[in-house]
C-alpha positions in Angstrom: 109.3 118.8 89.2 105.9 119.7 90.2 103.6 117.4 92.4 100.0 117.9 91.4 98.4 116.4 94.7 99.8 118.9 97.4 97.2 118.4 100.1 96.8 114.3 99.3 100.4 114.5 100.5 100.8 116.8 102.8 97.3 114.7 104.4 99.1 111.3 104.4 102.7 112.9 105.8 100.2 114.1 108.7 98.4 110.6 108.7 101.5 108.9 109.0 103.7 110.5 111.2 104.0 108.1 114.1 105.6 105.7 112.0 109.4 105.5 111.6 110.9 106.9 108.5 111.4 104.0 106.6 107.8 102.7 107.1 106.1 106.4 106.2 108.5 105.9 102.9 107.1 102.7 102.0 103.4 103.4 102.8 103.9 107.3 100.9 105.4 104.8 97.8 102.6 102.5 98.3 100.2 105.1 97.9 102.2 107.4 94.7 102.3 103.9 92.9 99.5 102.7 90.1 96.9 100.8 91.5 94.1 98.7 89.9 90.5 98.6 91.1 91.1 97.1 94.3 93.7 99.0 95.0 96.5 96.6 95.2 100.2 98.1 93.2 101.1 95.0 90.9 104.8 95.9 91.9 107.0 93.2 92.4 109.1 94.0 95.8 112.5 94.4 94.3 111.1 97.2 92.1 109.7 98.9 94.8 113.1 98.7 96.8 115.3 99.8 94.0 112.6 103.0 93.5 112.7 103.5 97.4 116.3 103.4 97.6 116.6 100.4 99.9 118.0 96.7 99.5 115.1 93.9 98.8 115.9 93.0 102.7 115.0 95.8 103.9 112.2 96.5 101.8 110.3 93.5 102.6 111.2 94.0 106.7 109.8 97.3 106.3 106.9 95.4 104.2 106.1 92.8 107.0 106.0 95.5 109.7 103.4 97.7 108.2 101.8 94.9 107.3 101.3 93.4 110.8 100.8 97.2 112.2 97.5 97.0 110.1 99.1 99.9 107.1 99.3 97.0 104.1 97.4 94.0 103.3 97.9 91.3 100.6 95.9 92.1 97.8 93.6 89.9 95.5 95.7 87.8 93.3 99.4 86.3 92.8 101.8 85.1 90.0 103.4 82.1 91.7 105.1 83.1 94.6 104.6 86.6 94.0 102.2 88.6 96.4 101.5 92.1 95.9 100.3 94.4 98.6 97.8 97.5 99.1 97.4 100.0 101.2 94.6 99.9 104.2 91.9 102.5 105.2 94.2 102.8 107.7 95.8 104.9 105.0 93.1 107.0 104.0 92.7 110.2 105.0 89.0 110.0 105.3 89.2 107.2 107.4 88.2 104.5 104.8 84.9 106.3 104.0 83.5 104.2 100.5 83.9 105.8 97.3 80.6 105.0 95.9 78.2 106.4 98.5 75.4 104.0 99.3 71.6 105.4 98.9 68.9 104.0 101.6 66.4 101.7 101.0 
């Protein structure tokens, strides 16, 4: 196994370690998963769970507490009942900065 982003890593475990174990797991998972333009993983939570390790319980208490902590936020769109989530700029290691940059007037 080789992991080709070393520093994006090692930048988020740095990023993230106030947060309990469990919640740095999610929000590492969050971040390893695909995402589409807006950033949101179209993951359904059991999945997640079952690639975290965890029961869908615990997953989605984990969920709910990043969530309110400001680390995840519902993302744009739903099938039915089903909400998927995306990280914050909380999460970013350059503090949210845009991708595109913006030119002046």
């Amino acid at each position: 196994m080789n992991i080709d982003c070393h520093e994006q890593i090692r930048d988020l475990m740095k990023l993230t370690s106030d947060l309990p174990p469990l919640q740095r797991l999610v929000v590492i998972l969050y971040a390893a998963m695909d995402q589409d333009d807006t950033g949101t993983v179209h993951e359904t939570g059991a999945n997640l769970a079952a690639e975290a390790g965890m029961t869908p319980q615990l997953f989605s208490r984990v969920r709910r507490e990043l969530v309110a902590s400001g680390w995840l936020e519902e993302g744009p769109g739903r099938i039915g009942n089903v909400r998927f989530y995306r990280l914050t700029a909380k999460a970013d290691p350059d503090g949210g900065a845009p991708v595109i940059s913006l030119r002046s007037a």
